[in-house]
C-alpha positions as CSV (number, residue, x, y, z in Angstrom):
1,X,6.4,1.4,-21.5
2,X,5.8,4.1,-19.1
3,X,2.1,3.1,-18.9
4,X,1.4,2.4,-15.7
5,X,-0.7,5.2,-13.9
6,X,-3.3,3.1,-11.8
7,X,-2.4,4.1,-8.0
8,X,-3.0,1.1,-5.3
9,X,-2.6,1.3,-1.8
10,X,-1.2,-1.6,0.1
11,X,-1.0,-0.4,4.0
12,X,1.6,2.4,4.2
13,X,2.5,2.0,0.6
14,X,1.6,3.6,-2.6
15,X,2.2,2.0,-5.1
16,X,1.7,2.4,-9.3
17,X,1.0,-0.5,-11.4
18,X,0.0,-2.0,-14.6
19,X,-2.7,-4.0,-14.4
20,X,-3.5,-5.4,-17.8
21,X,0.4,-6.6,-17.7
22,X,0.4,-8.1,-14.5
23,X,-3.1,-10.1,-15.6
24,X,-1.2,-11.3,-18.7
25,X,1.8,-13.1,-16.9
26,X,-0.6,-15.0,-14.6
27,X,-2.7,-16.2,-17.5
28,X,1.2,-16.9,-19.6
29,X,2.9,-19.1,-16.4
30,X,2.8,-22.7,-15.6
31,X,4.4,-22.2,-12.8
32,X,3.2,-21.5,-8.7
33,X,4.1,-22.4,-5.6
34,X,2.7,-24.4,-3.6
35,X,1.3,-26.6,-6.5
36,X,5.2,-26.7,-7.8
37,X,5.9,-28.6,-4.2
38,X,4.2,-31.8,-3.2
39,X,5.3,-32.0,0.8
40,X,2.8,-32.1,3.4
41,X,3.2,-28.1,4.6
42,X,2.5,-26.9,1.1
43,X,-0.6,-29.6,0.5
44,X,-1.8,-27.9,3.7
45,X,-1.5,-25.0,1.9
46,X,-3.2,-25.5,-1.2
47,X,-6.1,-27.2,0.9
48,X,-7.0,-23.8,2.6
49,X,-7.3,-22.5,-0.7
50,X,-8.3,-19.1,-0.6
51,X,-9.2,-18.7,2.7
52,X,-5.6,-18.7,3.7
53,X,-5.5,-14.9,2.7
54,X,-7.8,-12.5,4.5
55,X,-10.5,-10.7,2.1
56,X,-8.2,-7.4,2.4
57,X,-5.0,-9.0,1.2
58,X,-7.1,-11.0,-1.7
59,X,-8.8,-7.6,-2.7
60,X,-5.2,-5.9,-3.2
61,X,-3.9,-9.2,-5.1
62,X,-7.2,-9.1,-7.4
63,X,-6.6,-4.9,-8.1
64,X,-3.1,-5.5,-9.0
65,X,-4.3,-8.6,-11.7
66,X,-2.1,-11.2,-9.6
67,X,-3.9,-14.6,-9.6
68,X,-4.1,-15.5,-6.0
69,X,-3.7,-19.6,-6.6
70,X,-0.1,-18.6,-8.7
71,X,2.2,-17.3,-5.4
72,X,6.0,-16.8,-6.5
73,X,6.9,-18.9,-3.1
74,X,5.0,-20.4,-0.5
75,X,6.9,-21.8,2.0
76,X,6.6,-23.0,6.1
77,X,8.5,-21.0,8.6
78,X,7.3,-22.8,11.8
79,X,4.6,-24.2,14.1
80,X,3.3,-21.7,16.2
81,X,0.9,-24.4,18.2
82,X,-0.4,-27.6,18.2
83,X,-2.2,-27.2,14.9
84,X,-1.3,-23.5,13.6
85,X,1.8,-23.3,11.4
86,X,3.6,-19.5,10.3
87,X,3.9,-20.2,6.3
88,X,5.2,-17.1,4.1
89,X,5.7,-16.1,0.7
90,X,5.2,-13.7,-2.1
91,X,3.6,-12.5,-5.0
92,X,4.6,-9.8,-7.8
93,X,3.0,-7.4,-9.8
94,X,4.7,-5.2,-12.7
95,X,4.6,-1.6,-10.6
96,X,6.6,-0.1,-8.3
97,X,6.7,1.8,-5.0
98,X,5.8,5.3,-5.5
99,X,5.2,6.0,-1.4
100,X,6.3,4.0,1.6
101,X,9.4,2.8,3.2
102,X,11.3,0.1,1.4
103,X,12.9,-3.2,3.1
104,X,16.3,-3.3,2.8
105,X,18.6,-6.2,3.3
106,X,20.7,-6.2,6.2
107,X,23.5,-8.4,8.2
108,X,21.0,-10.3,10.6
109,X,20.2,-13.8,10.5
110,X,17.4,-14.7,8.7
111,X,14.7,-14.9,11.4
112,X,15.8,-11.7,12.6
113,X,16.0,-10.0,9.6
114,X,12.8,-10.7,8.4
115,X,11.0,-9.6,11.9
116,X,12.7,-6.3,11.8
117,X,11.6,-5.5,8.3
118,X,8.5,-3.4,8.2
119,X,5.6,-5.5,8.4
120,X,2.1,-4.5,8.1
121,X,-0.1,-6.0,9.9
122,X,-3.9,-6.9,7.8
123,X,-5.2,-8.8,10.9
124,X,-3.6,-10.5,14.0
125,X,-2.5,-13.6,11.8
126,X,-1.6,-11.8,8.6
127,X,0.6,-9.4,7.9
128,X,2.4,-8.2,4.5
129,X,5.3,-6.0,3.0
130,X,5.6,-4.6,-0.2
131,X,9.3,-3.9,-1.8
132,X,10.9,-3.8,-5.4
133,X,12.5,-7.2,-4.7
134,X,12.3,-10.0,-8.2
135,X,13.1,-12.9,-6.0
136,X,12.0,-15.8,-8.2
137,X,9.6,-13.9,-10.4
138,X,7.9,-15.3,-12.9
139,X,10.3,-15.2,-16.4
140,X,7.1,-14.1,-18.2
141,X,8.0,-10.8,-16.4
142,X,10.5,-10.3,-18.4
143,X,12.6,-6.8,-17.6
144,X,9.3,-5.3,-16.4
145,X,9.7,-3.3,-13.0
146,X,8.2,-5.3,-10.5
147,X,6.7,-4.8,-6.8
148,X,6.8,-8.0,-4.4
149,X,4.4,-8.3,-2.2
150,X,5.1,-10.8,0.4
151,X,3.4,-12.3,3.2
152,X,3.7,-14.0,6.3
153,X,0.6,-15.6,7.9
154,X,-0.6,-17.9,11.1
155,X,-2.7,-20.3,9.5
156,X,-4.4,-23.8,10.5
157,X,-3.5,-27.5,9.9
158,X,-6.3,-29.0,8.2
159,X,-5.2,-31.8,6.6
160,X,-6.1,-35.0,8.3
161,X,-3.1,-36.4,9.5
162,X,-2.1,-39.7,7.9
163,X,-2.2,-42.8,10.0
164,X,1.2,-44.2,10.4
């Protein structure tokens, strides 16, 4: 089991992983949000496609084998102006954190608790975190360690918006 040797660096983090593994359970699951949700936020979501994740974050996600289209979660946090919404979520890959500080839980609400984690900022819209978390991993994962890497992004409406 103790296979995985390939080193990745994700911002301040170092992380070991097992590539080959990681590729397998995105090829095994059905599942992935945002296809798994139908509201309008998610469809948003799906119709940027790629291009909701900078080329950086998208090159990290591709060296750990995690199919980009297949996030654990996807999910809308808020508007941030007319037109721009803050969505978040999170991938995983079987690995784990050799280097890098790891986000703990704490007592704070939920807003505040995720803005005092330590983000890492991939442009002025994107930022991510990496941590050991499983929070609704894939079950083709099985007891595998796993790193999650989440996200939290700025990104544009571009849906048309529905007559009513």
């Amino acid at each position: 089991m103790e296979k995985m040797k390939q080193s990745l660096e994700i911002g301040p983090w170092t992380i070991e992983v097992d590539v080959e593994q990681t590729a397998r359970v995105y090829e095994l699951t059905t599942r992935g949000s945002p296809t798994d949700c139908g509201c309008e936020a998610c469809r948003n979501f799906m119709a940027l496609s790629e291009a909701a994740f900078p080329l950086q974050f998208r090159t990290w996600l591709s060296a750990l084998g995690v199919d980009c289209r297949k996030a654990a979660e996807v999910h809308e946090w808020s508007p941030v102006s007319e037109g721009r919404l803050t969505y978040g979520g999170w991938f995983h890959g079987v690995g784990r954190i050799v280097t890098g500080v790891l986000a703990t839980a704490t007592s704070l609400g939920v807003v505040q608790a995720v803005e005092a984690r330590p983000w890492h900022a991939v442009t002025d819209t994107f930022k991510v975190i990496v941590d050991e978390r499983r929070d609704l991993a894939f079950a083709e994962f099985g007891e595998a360690p796993v790193i999650q890497i989440e996200f939290m992004a700025e990104l544009p409406w571009v849906l048309s918006k529905e007559a009513e």
